[in-house]
C-alpha positions as CSV (number, residue, x, y, z in Angstrom):
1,X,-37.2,-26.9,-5.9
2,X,-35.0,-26.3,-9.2
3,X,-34.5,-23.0,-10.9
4,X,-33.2,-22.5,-13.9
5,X,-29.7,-21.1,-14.0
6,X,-27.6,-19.9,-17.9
7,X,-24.6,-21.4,-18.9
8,X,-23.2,-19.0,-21.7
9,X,-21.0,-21.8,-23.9
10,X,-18.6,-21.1,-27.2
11,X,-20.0,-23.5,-29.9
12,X,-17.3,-26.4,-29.8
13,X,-17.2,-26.4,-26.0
14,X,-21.3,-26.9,-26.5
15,X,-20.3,-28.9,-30.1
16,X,-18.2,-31.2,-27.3
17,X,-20.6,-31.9,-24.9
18,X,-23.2,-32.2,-27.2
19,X,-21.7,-35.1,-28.9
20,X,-20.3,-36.3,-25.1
21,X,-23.9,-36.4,-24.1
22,X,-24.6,-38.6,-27.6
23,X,-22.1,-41.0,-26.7
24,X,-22.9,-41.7,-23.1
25,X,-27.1,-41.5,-24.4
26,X,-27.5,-38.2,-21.8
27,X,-28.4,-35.1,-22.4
28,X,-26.3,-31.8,-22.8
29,X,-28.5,-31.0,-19.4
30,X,-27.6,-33.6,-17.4
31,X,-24.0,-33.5,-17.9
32,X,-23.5,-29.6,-17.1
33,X,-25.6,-30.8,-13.7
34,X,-23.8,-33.7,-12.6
35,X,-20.1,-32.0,-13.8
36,X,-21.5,-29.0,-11.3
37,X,-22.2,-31.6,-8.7
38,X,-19.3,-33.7,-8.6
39,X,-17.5,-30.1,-8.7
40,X,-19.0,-28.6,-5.9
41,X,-18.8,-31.9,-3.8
42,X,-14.7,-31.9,-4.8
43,X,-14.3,-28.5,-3.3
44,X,-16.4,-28.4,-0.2
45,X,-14.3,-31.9,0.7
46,X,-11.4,-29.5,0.1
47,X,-12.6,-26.4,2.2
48,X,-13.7,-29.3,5.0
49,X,-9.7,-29.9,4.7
50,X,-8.7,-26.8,5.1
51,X,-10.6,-25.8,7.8
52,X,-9.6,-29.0,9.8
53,X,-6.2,-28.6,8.9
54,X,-6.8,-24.8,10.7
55,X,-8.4,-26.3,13.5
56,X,-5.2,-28.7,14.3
57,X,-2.8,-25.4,13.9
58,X,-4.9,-23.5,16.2
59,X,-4.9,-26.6,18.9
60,X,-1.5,-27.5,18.3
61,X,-0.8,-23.8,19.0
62,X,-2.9,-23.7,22.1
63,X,-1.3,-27.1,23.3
64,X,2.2,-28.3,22.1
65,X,0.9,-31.4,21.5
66,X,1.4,-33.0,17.6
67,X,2.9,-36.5,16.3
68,X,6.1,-36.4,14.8
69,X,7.0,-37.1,11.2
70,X,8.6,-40.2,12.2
71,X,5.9,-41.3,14.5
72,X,3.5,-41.1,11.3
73,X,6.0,-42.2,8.8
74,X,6.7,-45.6,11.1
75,X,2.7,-46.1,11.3
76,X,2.2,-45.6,7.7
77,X,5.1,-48.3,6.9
78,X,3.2,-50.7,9.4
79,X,-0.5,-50.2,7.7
80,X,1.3,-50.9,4.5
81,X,2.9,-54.1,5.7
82,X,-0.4,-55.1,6.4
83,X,0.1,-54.4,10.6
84,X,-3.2,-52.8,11.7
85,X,-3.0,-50.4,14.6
86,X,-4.1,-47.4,16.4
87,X,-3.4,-43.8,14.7
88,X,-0.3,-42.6,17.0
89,X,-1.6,-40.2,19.6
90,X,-0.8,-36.5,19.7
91,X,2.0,-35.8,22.4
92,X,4.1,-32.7,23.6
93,X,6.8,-32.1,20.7
């Protein structure tokens, strides 16, 4: 179900996406929803990072186990020179 949510705008912010929406034949509307969409989608994508990043601290912590910069660095160089393989596997650093 929607609900309807204000947006308090200054005039040329409004003025701008009024004649945005013009351009692109949309509505004032339907660009404020789809720039609060593709917003929220950017930053859950970046807490989802974050809290995986958190979770590999906390097991590398618990185990020692990690892939070197060179390791990844080496397999990077590979994937670019068109070499597919296997993501290196964590081992005691």
């Amino acid at each position: 179900m929607a609900t309807n949510k204000a947006v308090k705008l200054d005039e040329a912010t409004y003025d701008r996406l009024k004649a945005l929406g013009e351009a692109r034949q949309r509505t004032p509307h339907w660009l404020m929803r789809e720039a609060i969409r593709e917003y929220i989608e950017k930053e859950e994508a970046f807490e989802a990072r974050n809290r995986e990043a958190d979770e590999a601290w906390e097991e590398y912590k618990l185990t020692g186990k990690g892939v070197t910069h060179e390791t990844m660095s080496a397999w990077f160089d590979d994937l670019e020179a068109g070499k597919e393989s296997e993501c290196p596997n964590p081992e005691l650093l």
